[in-house]
DRENMISE-444066 format. One record per residue (C-alpha): residue in three letters; z, x, y. Coordinates in steps of 0.2 Angstrom, whole numbers, plus 5000, padded with zeros to 4 digits. Each point is the difference from the previous one (the first is absolute). Example, Ala and Ser with C-alpha at 12.3 -4.5 7.8 and 13.67 -1.06 7.14 Angstrom:
<recs>
ALA503950624978
SER499750065017
</recs>
This chain:
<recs>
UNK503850864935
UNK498250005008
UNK498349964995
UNK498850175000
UNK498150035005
UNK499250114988
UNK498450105004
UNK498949854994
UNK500349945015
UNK498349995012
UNK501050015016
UNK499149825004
UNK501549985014
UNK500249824991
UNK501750034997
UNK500950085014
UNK500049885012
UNK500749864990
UNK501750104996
UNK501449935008
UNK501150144997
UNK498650125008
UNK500550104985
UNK497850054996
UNK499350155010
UNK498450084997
UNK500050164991
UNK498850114993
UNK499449984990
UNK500449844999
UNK501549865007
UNK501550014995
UNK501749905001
UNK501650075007
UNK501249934986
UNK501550015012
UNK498949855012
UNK499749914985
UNK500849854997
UNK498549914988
UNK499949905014
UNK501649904991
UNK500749875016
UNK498350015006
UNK498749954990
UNK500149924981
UNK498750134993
UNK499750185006
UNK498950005015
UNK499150184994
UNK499949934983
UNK499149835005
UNK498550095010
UNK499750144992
UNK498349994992
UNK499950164991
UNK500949964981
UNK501450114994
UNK500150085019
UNK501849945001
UNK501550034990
UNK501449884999
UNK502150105000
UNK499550004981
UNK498450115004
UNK499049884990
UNK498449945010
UNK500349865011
UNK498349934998
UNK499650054982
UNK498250054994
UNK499049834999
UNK501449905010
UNK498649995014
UNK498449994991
UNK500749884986
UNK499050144989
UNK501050074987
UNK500050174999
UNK499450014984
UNK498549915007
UNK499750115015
UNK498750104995
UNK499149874988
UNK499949875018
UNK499650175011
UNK498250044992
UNK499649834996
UNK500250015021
UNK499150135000
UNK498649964992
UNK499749855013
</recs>
């Protein structure tokens, strides 16, 4: 199994380098992950490398293709909130 990178992704070049399987390549139009490289960075690191430094939430699937970083996991906004705290930024 292998983690995937969906088009939400930004191509913010975060993530490739940290793979130590060299499993994410830049793709257009956007990265992807080869998921015969992956190994979820098991024997490597205790928490995926892609997973841990992606800022972009929901850019990341785990093998279960649920998001690895779901919606609010970053912000600590619940999405239910999202749109109430984005126009109370707004109007700053």
């Amino acid at each position: 199994m292998a983690y995937e990178i969906i088009e939400s992704c930004v191509n913010c070049w975060a993530c490739e380098p940290l793979c130590p399987s060299d499993a994410i390549f830049e793709a257009r139009p956007h990265f992807k992950i080869d998921a015969k490289k992956c190994t979820e960075c098991e024997g490597d690191h205790v928490d995926p490398q892609c997973v841990s430094i992606c800022p972009i939430e929901g850019a990341i699937l785990n093998p279960f293709s649920e998001p690895a970083n779901p919606p609010g996991s970053l912000t600590g906004i619940p999405p239910e909130r999202m749109e109430e705290v984005m126009a109370e930024i707004q109007s700053r």
